[in-house]
C-alpha positions, 0 to 999 in steps of 0.5 A: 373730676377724679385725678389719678393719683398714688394716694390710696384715696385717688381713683383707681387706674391699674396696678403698678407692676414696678416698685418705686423708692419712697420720694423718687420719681420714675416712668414705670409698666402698669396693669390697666384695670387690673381688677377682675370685673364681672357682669352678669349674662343671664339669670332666672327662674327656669321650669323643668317641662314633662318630657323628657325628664334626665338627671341633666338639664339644659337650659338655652342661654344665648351668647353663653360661652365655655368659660362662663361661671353657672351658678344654680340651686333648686328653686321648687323641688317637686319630686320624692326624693328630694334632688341636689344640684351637682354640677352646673356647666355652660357652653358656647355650642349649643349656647346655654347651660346643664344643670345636673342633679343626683337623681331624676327631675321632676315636671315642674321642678324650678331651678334658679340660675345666674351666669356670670362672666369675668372681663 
């Protein structure tokens, strides 16, 4: 198995908040993990339906919370002219994501998403 060490090349446990001398020994605070992971909480190809056609669109995604990370391009663009994706925000009430262009959606239209979540 893997051992802890303070060698660059022993597994990573956390990161020392504490210097200590070259060749001493001390008991000293760590950050447990201390490396930002994230996971993903959805992805997909979502279908812009006929009705009703916005600027915004939303997309359910449950268990989605505020501080999720949305991001999203467009996928099929149907419509004349062309739209550009300017915001993407998630929310925790209702669960899910809105995708926001700078003109209307077309029926049709395909947005790719991913959610992501820092842990």
């Amino acid at each position: 198995g893997t051992t802890i060490s303070k060698k660059a090349s022993g597994a990573l446990f956390g990161i020392a908040l504490e210097a200590i001398d070259s060749g001493k020994t001390a008991t000293i605070n760590v950050l447990i993990g201390g490396i930002s992971q994230s996971m993903i909480v959805a992805a997909g190809i979502h279908t812009v339906a006929d009705s009703p056609l916005d600027t915004a669109e939303f997309i359910a995604v449950t268990g989605c919370l505020d501080t999720d990370v949305v991001l999203a391009t467009m996928h099929t663009n149907g419509g004349s002219p062309k739209l550009n994706i300017v915001s993407a925000s998630a929310a925790a009430s209702p669960a899910g994501i809105t995708i926001t262009a700078d003109g209307t959606y077309t029926a049709g239209d395909k947005i790719n998403y991913l959610v992501v979540r820092y842990v």
